[in-house]
N, C-alpha and C positions, 0 to 999 in steps of 0.2 A: 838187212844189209847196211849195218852200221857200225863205228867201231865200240863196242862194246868194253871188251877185252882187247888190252893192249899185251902183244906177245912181245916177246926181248928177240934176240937175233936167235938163243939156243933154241928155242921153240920152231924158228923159219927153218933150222938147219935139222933140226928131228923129224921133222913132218919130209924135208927133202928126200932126207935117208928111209924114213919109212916106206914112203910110196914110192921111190926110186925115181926121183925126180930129176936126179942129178945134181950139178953146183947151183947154189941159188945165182942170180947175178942181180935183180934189182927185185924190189918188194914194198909195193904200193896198196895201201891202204883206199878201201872204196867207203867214203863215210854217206851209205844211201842205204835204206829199207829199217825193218821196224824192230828187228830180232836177232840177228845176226852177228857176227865180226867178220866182212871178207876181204879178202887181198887176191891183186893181180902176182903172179910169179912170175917172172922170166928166168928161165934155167937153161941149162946144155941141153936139157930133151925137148924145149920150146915153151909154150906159153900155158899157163894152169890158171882155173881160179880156185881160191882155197877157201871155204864156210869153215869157221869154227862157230859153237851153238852150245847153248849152256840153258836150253829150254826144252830138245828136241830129245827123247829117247833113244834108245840103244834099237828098241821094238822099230819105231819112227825111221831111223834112217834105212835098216834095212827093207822095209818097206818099198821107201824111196826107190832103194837100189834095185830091187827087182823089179820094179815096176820100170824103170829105166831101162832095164835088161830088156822086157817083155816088149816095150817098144823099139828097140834098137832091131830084136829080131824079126819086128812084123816092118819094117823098114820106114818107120815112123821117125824122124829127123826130132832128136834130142840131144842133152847134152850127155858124154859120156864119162862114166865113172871112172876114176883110176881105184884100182885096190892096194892093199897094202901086201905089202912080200908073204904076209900069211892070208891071202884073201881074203879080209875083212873088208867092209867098205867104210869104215874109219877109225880114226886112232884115240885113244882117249888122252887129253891132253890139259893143262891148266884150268882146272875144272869142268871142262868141257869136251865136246867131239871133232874133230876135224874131218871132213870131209874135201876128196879133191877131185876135182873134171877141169876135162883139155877144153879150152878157151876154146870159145866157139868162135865162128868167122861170121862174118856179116853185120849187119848196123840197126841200131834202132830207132825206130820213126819217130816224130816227134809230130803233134797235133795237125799243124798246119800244111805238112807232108799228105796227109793220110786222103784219100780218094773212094771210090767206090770201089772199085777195081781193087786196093786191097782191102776191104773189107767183106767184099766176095770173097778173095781165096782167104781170107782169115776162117770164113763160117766153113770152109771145105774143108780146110785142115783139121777144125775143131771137131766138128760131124765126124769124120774119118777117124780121128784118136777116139771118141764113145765108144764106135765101130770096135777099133781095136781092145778097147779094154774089156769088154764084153768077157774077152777068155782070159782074164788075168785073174788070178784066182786070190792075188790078196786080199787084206782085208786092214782097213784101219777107218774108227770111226769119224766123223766131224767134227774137229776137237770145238769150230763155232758154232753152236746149234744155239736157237734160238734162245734156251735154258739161258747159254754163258752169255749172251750178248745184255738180256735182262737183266745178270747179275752183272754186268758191269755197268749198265744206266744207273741199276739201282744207287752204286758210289759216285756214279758221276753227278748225280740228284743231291747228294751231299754238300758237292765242290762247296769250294766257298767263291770260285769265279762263277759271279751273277751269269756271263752268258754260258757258261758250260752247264751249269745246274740247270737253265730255263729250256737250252736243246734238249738234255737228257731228259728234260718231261715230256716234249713235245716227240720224240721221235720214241719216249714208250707208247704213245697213242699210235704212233706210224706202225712198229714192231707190231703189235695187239691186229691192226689192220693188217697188215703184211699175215698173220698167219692166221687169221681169219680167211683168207681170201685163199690160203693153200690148204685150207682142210678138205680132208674126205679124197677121195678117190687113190688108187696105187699108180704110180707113177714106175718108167723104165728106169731102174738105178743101174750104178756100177761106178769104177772109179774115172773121177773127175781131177782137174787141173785146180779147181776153185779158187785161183788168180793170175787169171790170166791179163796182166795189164800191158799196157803197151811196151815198158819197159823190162819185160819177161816173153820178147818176142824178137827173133833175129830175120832179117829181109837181106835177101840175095835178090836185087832189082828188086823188082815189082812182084818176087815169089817167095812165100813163106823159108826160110834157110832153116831153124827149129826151133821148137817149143822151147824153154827153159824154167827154171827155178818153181818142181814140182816139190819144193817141200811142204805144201800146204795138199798139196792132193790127199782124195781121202775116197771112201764109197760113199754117194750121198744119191740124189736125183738129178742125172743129165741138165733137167731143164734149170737148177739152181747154175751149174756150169755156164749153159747160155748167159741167162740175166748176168751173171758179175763181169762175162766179157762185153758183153751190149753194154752194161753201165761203164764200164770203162774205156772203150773204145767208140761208141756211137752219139754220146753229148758232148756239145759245145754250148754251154749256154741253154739249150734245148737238146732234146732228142731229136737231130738232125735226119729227117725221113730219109733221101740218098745213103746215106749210109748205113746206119739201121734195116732199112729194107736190104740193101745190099747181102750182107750181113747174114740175112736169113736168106737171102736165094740163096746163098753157096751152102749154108749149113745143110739147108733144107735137101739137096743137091745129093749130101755126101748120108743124111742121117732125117729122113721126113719126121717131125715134129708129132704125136700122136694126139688126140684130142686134148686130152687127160692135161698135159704138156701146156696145151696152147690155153687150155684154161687157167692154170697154175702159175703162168709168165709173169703176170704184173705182180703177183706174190711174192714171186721169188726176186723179182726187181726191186721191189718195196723193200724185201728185206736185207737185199744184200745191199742199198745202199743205208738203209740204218745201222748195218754191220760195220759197215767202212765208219761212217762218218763217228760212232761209236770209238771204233781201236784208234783211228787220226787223232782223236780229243787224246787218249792215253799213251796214243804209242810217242805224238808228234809236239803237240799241243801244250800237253803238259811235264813233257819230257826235260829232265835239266842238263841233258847234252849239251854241251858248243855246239855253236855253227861248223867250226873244223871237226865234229866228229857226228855230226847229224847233218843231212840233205830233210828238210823238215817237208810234210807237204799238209796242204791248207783243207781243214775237216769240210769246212764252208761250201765245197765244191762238188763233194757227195748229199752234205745237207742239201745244196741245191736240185739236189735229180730225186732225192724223196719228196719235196716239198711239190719239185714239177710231177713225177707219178700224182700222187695226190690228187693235185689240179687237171691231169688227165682222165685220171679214172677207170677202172679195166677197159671198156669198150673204147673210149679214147686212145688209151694206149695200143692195143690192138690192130687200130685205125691209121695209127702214125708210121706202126712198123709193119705194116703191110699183110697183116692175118686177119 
């Protein structure tokens, strides 16, 4: 969600007419996230956000959409698609795809906001959408699987920035770890959010209002789903037990964790935050965006929750979050 691709005015007024959006009236640019180009719309039929994507497939979005659909009809609070006058769910536009969904309502939390209480109903929602996806019968792999994350240390091991090259060695020992520690046993899969971060989450009060920004979902292992919302939602500095435990009662609540799972957590924790800290080095890091067209965010903050895993150690870990 950054701006990438900069469109002209003909472009805001073709995406109007396509999806029947009506008159545009203002068209604001969101310079945040790691892949994207999005804008807010404000038109005669009310308020859009508009993804345009020059990385995502034709396969990929439709994916997306149905999986959006499947949720919408098991009454799972997402955002919703608009289509285009010929039902497609997007346009093919300046080298890229446009995609458009009606503006969601509600706010997003920011760190110091956040309590147990929603981190309970955070874990319920999420348990409940697994729940749901169970009968969705798409199918799209993990474009991150550990394969791609290696092959990108391996270039960042090149850098010629002394600290990028020295993490990228140190968090290939963490990855090696991290999937050491998820081998062996068959785990429950199906499709997952696999970014679920604070800022991909809308709150009506003190209750989840809906999910958003599922273009990262894919079919993978539930429990990989948990770890990247617990890494992202439950540290402060530390992995803050209150929340964390929280966290898992509601999951637990909506979706009980299977042995297999609870063995496999600190794995998938290890690795999703090598993954993060990983694409922040490339997406953020080393990125030659402006400030006015990048909301940048700091790799250092994920390196910190590998480096604390680590120091914890599965049974630590385990310990801290309440299993």
């Amino acid at each position: 969600m950054a701006v990438y691709t900069v469109l002209d005015s003909g472009a805001f007024a073709r995406i109007a007419e396509a999806f029947g959006l009506g008159e545009v009236h203002t068209v604001d640019a969101i310079p945040e996230g790691s892949i994207n180009t999005n804008h807010r719309f404000l038109t005669s039929q009310g308020r859009f956000f508009v993804r345009h994507t020059t990385v995502r497939s034709a396969e990929d979005l439709r994916f997306e959409a149905a999986l959006l659909s499947h949720l919408a009809e098991s009454q799972f609070p997402g955002p919703a698609p608009v289509l285009t006058a010929q039902g497609a769910p997007f346009l093919e536009l300046q080298g890229g795809r446009v995609s458009v969904f009606r503006w969601l309502v509600g706010e997003e939390l920011k760190r110091p906001q956040l309590t147990a209480e929603h981190l309970e109903r955070l874990g319920q929602e999420l348990g409940k959408m697994h729940r749901l996806t169970q009968s969705f019968g798409g199918h799209r792999d993990n474009p991150y699987s550990a394969a791609q994350v290696q092959q990108w240390l391996t270039g960042l091991r090149r850098n010629p920035d002394v600290e990028v090259a020295q993490v990228a060695g140190e968090l290939e020992g963490y990855l090696a770890r991290a999937e050491q520690e998820r081998a062996g046993g068959l785990e429950p899969r199906g499709v997952i959010h696999a970014d679920l971060f604070m800022d991909n989450v809308k709150w009506l009060g003190d209750r989840v209002g809906a999910f958003f920004d599922f273009e990262m979902a894919c079919r993978d292992v539930y429990a990989l789903d948990v770890a990247i919302t617990l890494n992202a939602w439950g540290f402060e500095g530390q992995y803050v037990p209150a929340l964390c435990q929280a966290f898992f009662r509601g999951y637990q609540d909506a979706r009980p964790l299977s042995p297999v799972e609870r063995e496999h957590l600190f794995g998938h924790a290890l690795f999703g935050a090598v993954r993060y800290t990983a694409s922040r080095i490339r997406d953020f890091h080393l990125s030659p965006l402006p400030a006015e067209q990048l909301t940048r965010k700091s790799f250092r903050t994920y390196l910190a929750r590998a480096r604390e895993l680590v120091a914890l150690g599965p049974a630590g870990f385990l310990q801290r979050m309440g299993l």
